[in-house]
N, C-alpha and C positions, 0 to 999 in steps of 0.2 A: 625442555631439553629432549624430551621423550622423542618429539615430533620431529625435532631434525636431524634424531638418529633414524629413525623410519626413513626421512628424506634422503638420509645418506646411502641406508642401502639400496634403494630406488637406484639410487646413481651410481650405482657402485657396477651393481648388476646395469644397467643399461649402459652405461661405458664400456663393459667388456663384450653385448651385444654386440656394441658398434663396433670396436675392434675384429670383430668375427664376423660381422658382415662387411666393412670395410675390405679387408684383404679380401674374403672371397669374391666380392664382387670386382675388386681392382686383380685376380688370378682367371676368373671366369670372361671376363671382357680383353684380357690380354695373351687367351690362351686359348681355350672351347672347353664347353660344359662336358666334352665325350674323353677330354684329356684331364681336367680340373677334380673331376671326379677320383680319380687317383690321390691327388692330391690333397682333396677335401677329408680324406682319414687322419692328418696328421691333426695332433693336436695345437690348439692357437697359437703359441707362441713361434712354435717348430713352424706353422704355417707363415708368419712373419721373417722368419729367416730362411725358408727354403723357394719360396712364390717365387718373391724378388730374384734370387739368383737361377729360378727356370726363366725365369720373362728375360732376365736382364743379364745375367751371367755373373752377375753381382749379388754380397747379400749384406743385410744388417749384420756388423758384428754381433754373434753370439752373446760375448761379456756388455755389451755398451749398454749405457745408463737407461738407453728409449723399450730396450727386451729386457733390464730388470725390473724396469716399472712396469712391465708388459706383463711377467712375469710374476709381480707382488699383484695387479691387478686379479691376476686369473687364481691366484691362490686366496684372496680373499673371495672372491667370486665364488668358487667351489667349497671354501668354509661354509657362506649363508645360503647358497642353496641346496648341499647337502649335509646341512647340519643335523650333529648327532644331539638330540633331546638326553639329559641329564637335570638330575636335582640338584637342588640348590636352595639353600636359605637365604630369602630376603636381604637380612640382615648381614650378611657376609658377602655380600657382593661393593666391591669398589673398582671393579673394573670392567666396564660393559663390553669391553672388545675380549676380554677371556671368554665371555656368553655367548661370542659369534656375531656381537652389533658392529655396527660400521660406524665410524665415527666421523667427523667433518671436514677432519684430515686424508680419509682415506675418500670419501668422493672425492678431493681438491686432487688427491693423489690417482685416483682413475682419471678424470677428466684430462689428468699433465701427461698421463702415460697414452693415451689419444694422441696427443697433440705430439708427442716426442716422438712417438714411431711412426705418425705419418708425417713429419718431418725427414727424419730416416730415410722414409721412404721415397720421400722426393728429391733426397741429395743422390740417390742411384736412379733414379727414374724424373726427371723433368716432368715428365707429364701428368706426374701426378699433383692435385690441386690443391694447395694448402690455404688459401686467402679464407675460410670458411670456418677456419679455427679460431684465428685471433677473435670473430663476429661474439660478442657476449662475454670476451676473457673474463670481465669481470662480474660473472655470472654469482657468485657464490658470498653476496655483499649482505651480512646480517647488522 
């Protein structure tokens, strides 16, 4: 069980890699690197609802379901890579996601939050390319 919490935060964290180079790369090819650079200070999610509406004049609703799971993404994200070290007994732990693990849910939950924002993203912008998602849906078969 150990080992496919490790796998989870692998995933967890590379999911929200790719959400972050995602936009940047779909704001940098749609915009210039001497203009994107402005833009590249905001933070990821903000980055997910403001790209779109410079490129396109449109943006991901704020509240919608593909920028909360954007947004649960990126707060676990920044739980396990800056997690704060505390003690703790053995013995008294029954819940591994209070320790900052990631659990199996929460990779199935990055990888949906991928898939939903650059969904999103394609209902305001066409060109952007979504067939590359479905590839492996069921990637996460134990």
């Amino acid at each position: 069980m150990l080992e496919v919490r490790h796998f989870s935060i692998v995933s967890v964290i590379f999911s929200a890699l790719t959400a972050e180079a995602f936009i940047n790369h779909y704001g940098i090819t749609k915009t210039s690197k001497n203009y994107f650079k402005y833009l590249d200070r905001l933070n990821l999610v903000d980055k997910w609802i403001i790209v779109p509406k410079v490129v396109t004049g449109n943006s991901i609703e704020p509240g919608s379901h593909s920028i909360q799971c954007l947004n649960n993404l990126v707060g676990l994200r920044n739980k396990l890579v800056h997690y704060k070290t505390r003690k703790v007994s053995i013995e008294t732990i029954d819940d591994w996601e209070s320790l900052g693990m990631a659990s199996f849910d929460d990779a199935q939950n990055g990888i949906e939050a991928i898939r939903l924002s650059v969904k999103a993203l394609n209902k305001i912008d066409e060109s952007v390319e979504t067939q590359w998602l479905d590839n492996g849906s069921n990637l996460f078969m134990f």
